[in-house]
C-alpha positions as CSV (number, residue, x, y, z in Angstrom):
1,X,3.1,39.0,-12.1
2,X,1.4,38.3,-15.2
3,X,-1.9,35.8,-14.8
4,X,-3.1,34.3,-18.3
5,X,-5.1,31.5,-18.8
6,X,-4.6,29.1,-21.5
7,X,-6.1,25.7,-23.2
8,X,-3.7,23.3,-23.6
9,X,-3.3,20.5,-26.6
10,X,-5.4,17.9,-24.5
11,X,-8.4,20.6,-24.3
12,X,-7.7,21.2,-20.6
13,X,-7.6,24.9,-19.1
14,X,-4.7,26.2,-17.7
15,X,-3.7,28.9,-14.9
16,X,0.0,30.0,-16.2
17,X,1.6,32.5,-13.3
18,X,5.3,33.2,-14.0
19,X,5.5,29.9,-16.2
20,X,4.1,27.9,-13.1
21,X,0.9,26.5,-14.8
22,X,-1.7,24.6,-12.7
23,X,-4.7,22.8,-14.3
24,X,-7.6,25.0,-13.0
25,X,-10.6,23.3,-14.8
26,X,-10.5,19.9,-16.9
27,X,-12.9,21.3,-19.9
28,X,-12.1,18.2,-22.3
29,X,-14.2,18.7,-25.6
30,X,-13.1,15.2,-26.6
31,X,-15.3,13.1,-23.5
32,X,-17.7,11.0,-24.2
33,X,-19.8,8.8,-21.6
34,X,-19.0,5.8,-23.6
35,X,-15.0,5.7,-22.9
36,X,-15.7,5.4,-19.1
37,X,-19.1,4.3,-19.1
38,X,-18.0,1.1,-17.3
39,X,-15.6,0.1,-14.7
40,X,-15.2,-2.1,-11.7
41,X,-12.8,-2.0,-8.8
42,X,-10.8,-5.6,-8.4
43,X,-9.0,-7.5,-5.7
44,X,-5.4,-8.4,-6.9
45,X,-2.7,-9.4,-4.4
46,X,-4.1,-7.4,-1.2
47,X,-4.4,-4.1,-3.2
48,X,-7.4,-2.5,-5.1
49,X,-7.3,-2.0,-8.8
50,X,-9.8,0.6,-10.5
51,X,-10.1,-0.5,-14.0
52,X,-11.9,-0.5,-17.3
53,X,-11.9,-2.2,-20.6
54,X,-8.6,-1.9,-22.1
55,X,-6.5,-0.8,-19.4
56,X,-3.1,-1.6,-19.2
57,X,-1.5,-2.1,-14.9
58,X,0.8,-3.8,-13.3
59,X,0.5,-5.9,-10.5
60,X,1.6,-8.3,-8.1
61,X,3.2,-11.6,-9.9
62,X,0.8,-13.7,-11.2
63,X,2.0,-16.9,-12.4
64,X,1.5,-17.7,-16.3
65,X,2.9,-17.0,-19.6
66,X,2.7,-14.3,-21.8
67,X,-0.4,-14.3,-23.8
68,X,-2.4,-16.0,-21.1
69,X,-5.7,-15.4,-19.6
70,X,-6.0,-14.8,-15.8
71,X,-9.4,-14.2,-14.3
72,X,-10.3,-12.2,-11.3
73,X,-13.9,-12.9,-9.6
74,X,-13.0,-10.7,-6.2
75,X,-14.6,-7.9,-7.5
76,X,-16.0,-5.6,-4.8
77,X,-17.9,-3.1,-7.4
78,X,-19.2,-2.5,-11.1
79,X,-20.1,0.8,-11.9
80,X,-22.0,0.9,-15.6
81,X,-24.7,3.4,-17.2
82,X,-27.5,2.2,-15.6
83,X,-25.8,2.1,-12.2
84,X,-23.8,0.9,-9.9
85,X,-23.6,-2.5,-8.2
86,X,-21.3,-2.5,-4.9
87,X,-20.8,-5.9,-3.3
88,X,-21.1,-7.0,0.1
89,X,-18.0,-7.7,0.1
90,X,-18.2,-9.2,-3.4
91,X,-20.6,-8.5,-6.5
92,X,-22.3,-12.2,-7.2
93,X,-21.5,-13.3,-10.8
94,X,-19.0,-10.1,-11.6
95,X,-15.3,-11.1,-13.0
96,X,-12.6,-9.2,-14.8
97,X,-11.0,-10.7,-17.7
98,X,-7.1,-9.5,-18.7
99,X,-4.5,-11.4,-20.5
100,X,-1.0,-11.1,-19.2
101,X,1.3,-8.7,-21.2
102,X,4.9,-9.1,-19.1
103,X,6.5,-10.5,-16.7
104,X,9.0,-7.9,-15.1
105,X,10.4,-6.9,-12.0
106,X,10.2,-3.1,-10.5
107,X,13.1,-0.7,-9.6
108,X,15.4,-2.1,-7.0
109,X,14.5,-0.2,-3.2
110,X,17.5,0.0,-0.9
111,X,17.1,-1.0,2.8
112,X,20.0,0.2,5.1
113,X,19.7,-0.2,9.2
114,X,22.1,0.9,11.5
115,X,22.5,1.5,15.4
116,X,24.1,4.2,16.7
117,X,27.5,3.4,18.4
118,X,27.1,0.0,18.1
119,X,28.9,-0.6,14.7
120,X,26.1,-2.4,13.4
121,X,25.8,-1.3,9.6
122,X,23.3,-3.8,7.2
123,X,22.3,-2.6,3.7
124,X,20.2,-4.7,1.5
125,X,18.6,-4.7,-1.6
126,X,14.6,-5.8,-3.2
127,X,13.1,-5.8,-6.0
128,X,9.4,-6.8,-6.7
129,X,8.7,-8.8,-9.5
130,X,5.6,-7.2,-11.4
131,X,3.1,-9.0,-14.0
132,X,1.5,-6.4,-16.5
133,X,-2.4,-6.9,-17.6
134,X,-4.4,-5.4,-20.3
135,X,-8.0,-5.5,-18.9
136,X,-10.1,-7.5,-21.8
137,X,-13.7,-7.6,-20.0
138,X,-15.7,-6.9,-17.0
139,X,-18.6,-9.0,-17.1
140,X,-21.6,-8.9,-14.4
């Protein structure tokens, strides 16, 4: 067995044994505070979305067009430089800002049920239907 470690192209450092590498320390020289110096964590169709200026996700359908504007004021915390703001069970005045980049629908899921000895055999099909956001703003 031959252990090395390495540093990959995205500045991370790498445990290679027999070509089974394993991210041992993330040692990025290219952070800065200011790329994730803010971000909140949204409500968005029963599920919680971690997100920051600029991020792109995709989430339950939303109804509107392409190009349109779609705010979301259950935000249950802001995180920013000078602190963080966690909301009881919402933060007061906080809303995140995205415009709506797709409409689309995710990867078809089989369903089959069936009862032993009984003959009874069902197989059907679903497929969500997905809207994808780019995160403008997070205001507070």
């Amino acid at each position: 067995m031959r252990d090395s470690l390495t540093e990959n192209n995205a500045g991370r450092l790498l445990l290679c044994i027999d070509k089974r590498c394993k991210i041992l320390i993330i040692a990025n020289s290219n952070f800065s505070q200011e790329d994730y110096s803010m971000y909140a964590v949204m409500k968005s169709g029963g599920k919680q979305y971690r997100v920051s200026e600029g991020d792109l996700l995709k989430v339950d359908k939303i109804e509107g067009d392409k190009g349109d504007t779609v705010t979301f004021e259950e935000v249950l915390m802001v995180a920013k430089e000078g602190g963080i703001a966690i909301g009881t069970p919402l933060v007061k005045g906080a809303k995140v800002i995205g415009e709506i980049m797709d409409q689309a629908r995710g990867p078809k899921i089989s369903v089959f049920k069936m009862k032993r000895r009984k003959g009874y055999r069902k197989k059907t099909g679903h497929r969500q239907e997905l809207t994808g956001l780019k995160i403008k703003e997070i205001v507070v």
